[in-house]
N, C-alpha and C positions, 0 to 999 in steps of 0.2 A: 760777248758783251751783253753784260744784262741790261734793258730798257724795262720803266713799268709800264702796267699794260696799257695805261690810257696812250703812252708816246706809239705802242705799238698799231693801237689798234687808229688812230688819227692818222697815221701814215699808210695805215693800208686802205683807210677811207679817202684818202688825199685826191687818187686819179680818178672813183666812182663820183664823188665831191663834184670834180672839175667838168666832167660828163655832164650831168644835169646842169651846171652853170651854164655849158658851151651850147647846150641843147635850149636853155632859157634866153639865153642870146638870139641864136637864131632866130628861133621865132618869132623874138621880139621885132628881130629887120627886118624878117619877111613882113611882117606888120607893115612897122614903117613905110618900108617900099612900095608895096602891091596895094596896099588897102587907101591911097590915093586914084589909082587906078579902076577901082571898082566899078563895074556898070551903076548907072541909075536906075536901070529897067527891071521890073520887078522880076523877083530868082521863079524856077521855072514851075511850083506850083502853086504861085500867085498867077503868074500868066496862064496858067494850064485852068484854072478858077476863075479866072476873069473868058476866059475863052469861050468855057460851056457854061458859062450863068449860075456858078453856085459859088462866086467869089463874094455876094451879099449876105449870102445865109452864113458864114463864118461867124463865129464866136470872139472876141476879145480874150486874148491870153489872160490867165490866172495871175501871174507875174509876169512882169514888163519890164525887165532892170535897163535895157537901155533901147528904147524905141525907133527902129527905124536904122539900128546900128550905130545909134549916135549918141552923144551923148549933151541932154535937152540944152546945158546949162553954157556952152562952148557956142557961140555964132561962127565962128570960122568951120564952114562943110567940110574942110580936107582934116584939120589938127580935128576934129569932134569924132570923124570916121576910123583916126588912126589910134587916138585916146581909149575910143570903143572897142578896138579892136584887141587893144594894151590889158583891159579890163577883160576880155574874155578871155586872153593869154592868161592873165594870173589865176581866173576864177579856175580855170581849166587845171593848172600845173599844180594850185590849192587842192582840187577835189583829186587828182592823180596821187598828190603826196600821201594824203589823208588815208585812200585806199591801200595805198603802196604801207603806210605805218599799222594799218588794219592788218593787212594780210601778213604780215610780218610779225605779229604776235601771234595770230594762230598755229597753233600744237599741227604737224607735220609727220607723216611715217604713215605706221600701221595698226596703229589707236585708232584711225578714222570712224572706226565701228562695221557694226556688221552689214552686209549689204543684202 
């Protein structure tokens, strides 16, 4: 049975497809779940900087996308923390895809050139 190629090649993409879905899911719950959970207490090298006195001398980040893990605009602490977290799930599986479509054009073999 002849298929053209687009049917072929969609069907062989079908189960790597579903993989990234099922893997974009997960994380997503684990978000949900866990990221209510989270200490208040600062992570260990704010504490470790607050401890021996060079937590003042610190610089203000260059970019700030969500301050404090949260996101400014959301008054509820649990939904702002889990929203945050939602946000760096996408930003993260965004910059993954991006590399992932990069490295996937690049020429492969033994053309590399000479070393």
């Amino acid at each position: 049975m002849n298929r053209p190629a687009e049917d072929r090649g969609a069907s062989a993409n079908g189960p790597q497809r579903r993989w990234w879905l099922v893997g974009l899911a997960i994380a997503a719950l684990v978000v949900i779940v866990l990221a209510p959970l989270a200490s208040p207490d600062p992570d260990g090298l704010e504490r470790v900087g607050g401890d021996q006195g060079f937590l003042d001398r610190a610089r203000e980040a260059l970019v700030n996308i969500l301050p404090g893990y949260a996101v400014p605009f959301i008054d509820d602490p649990v939904i702002s923390t889990i929203v945050a977290g939602l946000i760096g799930v996408a930003l993260v599986f965004g910059a993954m895809w991006l590399l992932g479509r990069f490295l996937a054009r690049r020429p492969s073999g033994p053309q590399a050139g000479p070393r």
